[in-house]
N, C-alpha and C positions, 0 to 999 in steps of 0.2 A: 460468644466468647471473644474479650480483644485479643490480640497479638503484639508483640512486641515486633522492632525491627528482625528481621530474619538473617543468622548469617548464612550466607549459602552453603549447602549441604556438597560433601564432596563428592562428584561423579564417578571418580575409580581414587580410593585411598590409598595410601603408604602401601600395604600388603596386595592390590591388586584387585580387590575385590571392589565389584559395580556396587554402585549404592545411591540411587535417586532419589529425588525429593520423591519422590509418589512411595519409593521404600520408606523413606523417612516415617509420612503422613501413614504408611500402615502401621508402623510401628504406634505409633501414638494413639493410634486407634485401638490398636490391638490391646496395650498398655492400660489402655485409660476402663474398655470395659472390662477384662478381667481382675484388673488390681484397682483402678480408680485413680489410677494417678494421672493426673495432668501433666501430659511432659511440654515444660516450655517448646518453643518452635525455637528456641536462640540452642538447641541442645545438639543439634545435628553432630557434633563433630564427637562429643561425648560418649552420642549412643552408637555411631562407626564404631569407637576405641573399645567399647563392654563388648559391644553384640560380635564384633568380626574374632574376636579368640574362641566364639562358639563356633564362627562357620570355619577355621582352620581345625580348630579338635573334633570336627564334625566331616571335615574332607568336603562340605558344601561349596558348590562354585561358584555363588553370588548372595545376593538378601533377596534379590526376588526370590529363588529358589526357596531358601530357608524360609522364608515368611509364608510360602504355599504349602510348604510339606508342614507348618506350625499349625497354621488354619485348618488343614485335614486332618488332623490328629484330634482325639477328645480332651476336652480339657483340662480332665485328670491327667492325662500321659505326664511322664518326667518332666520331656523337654518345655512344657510350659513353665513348671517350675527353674528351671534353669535361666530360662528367657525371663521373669520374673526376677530371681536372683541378680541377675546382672545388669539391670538399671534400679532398684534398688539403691540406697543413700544412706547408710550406717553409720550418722554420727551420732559419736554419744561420749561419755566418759564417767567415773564415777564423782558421785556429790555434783553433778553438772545440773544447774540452776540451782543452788542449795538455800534459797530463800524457802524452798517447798517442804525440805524433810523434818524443821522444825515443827511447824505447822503438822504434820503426819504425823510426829511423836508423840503429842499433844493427843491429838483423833484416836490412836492406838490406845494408847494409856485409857484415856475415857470409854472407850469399847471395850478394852479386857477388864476392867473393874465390874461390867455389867454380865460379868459369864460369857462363855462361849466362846466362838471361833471368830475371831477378825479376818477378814478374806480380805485381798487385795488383786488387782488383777490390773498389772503391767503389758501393755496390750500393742507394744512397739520395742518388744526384751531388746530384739539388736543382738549384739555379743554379749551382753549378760550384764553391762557394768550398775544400769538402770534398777532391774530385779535384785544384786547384790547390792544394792545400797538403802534400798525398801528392807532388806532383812536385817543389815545392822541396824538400822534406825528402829525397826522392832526389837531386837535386843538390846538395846540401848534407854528405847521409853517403856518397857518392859521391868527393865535389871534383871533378864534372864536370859539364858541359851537355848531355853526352851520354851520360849514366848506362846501364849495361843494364836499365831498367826499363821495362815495357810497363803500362800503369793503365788499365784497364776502367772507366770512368764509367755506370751507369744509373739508372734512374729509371722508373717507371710515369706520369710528368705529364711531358707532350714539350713542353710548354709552359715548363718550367724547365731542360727540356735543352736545348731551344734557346738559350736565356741563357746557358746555360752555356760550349756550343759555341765562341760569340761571344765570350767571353772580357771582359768588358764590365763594369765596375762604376765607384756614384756614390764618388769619393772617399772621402765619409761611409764606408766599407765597409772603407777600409785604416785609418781615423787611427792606430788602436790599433799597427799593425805597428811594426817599427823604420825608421829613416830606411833603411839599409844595405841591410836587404832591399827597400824598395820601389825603392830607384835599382838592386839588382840582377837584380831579374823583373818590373817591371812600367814599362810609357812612360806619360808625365800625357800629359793632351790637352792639344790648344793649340788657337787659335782656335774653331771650330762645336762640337769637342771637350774644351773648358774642363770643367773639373770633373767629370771623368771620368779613369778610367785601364785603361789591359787589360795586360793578360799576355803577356810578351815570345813570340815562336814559337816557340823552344825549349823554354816552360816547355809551349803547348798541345801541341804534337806528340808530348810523352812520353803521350797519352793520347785514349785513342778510346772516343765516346760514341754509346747506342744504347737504345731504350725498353725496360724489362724487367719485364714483372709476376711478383713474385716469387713469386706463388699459380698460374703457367701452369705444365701438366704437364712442361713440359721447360722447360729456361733454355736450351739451345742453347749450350752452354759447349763450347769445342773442346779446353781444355787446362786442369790444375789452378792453385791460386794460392798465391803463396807468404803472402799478410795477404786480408784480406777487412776491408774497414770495413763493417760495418753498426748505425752510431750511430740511436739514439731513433727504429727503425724499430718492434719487437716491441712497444712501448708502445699501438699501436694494433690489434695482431693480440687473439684469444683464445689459451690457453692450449693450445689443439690445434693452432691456425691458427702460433702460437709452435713450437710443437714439429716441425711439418711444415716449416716454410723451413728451422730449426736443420738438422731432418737433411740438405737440400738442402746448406747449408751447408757443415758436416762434409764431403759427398761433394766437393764442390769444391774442400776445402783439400790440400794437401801434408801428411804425416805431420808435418814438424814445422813448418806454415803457424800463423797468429797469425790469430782473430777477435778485431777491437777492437769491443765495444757501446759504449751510451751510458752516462752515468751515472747513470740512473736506473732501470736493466735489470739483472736477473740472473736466470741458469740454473737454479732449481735443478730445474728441473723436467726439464732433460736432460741429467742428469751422466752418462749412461750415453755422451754422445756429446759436451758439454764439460769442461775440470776449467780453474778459475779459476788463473791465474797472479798476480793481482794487479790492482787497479783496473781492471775490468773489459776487462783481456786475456783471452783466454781461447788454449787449444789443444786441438785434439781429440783423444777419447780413443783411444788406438790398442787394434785386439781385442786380445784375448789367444788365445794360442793351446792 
């Protein structure tokens, strides 16, 4: 793997706490096999500022400390999740890349004309904005509130799935929408609940949400999908770490199922199992026989 230039990591931070490059290099270590993320080496200062509000609400005296009592623990224990949680990168917002949902409504519509269930499965929920705009776009290329769609929301940070669940956001978070769409899926607050608005029930109930590390040897998926979002996730894997969800991927979709990436992602490294359709739609490759 290259490296970029290094800034140097701080020896004793703001709050006091030791923290060396060889902490650093654990962390990344640690980071990369159980979630798969690569964490740049320019990130030192970043990962001080998450990880040390765990070691004050923890009473821990340093990262070496924290990073040994973390490796002794099983990896189900909490605090992995927590250490997880907090380098984690939750950007999202709703309609974000919105050259994709057109394209989905289109996919939807031709799937529910054929019977049955359209599955989707949003596989980076985040705080919800991502899965709640997959469900209008269903009621929308539908003209129903009661669309045949089923939407799998995950996430590896239960921390943002929670929010999401909640259905809960600050105004600030729709201005951009249209007037029409917000009086038609979403109630403003009023009173304790001023400046705030959530997601009408119909739009949450098309969609069930549940933690999923995409690096665990089974996803526990009980049934194929007809789209799969998985935006601005691969940007933090390595290129083997990339190539391993991909084929997870692949296996999960329907022969003629649609992965939408982010826009700043491309495959070329597994064409043997995507071929581009366009701005980064992708479909998987069917064997030959």
């Amino acid at each position: 793997m290259g490296y970029a230039a290094r800034e140097p990591a701080p020896d004793v931070g703001d709050e006091g706490f030791r923290f060396t490059h060889r902490d650093f290099e654990r962390v990344r270590g640690l980071i990369h096999a159980h979630a798969g993320i690569a964490l740049n080496p320019t990130k030192q200062r970043m990962v001080y500022s998450r990880l040390s509000r765990r070691l004050r609400l923890l009473g821990t005296r340093s990262f070496t400390a924290y990073l040994d009592d973390l490796e002794a623990t099983p990896a189900g224990h909490g605090e992995w999740q927590e250490f997880v949680n907090a380098l984690t990168t939750n950007l999202t917002s709703f309609f974000r890349e919105p050259h994709h949902f057109p394209i989905l409504a289109t996919h939807i519509a031709e799937r529910a004309k054929r019977g049955g269930t359209v599955r989707i499965w949003c596989c980076a929920a985040s705080t919800g904005e991502e899965p709640y705009t997959i469900a209008i776009t269903a009621m929308q290329a539908c003209r129903s509130r009661t669309p045949p769609v089923e939407i799998l929301a995950t996430d590896i940070d239960t921390t943002v799935l929670g929010k999401a669940h909640d259905g809960v956001y600050a105004e600030e978070a729709v201005t951009r929408l249209d007037t029409d769409l917000l009086k038609s899926y979403f109630l403003r607050g009023r009173g304790p609940n001023a400046g705030f608005v959530k997601l009408q029930d119909d739009v949450q109930a098309l969609i069930s949400y549940r933690p999923l590390n995409l690096l665990a040897s089974s996803w526990h998926l009980e049934q194929k999908f007809d789209a799969i979002f998985c935006r601005n996730v691969m940007i933090y894997f390595d290129k083997d770490t990339q190539y391993r969800v991909l084929k997870g991927l692949a296996a999960a979709l329907e022969p003629a199922g649609l992965l939408f990436a982010g826009h700043s992602e491309n495959f070329t490294q597994a064409r043997d199992l995507f071929e581009l359709l366009g701005r980064t739609v992708y479909r998987p490759v069917l064997p030959t026989r």
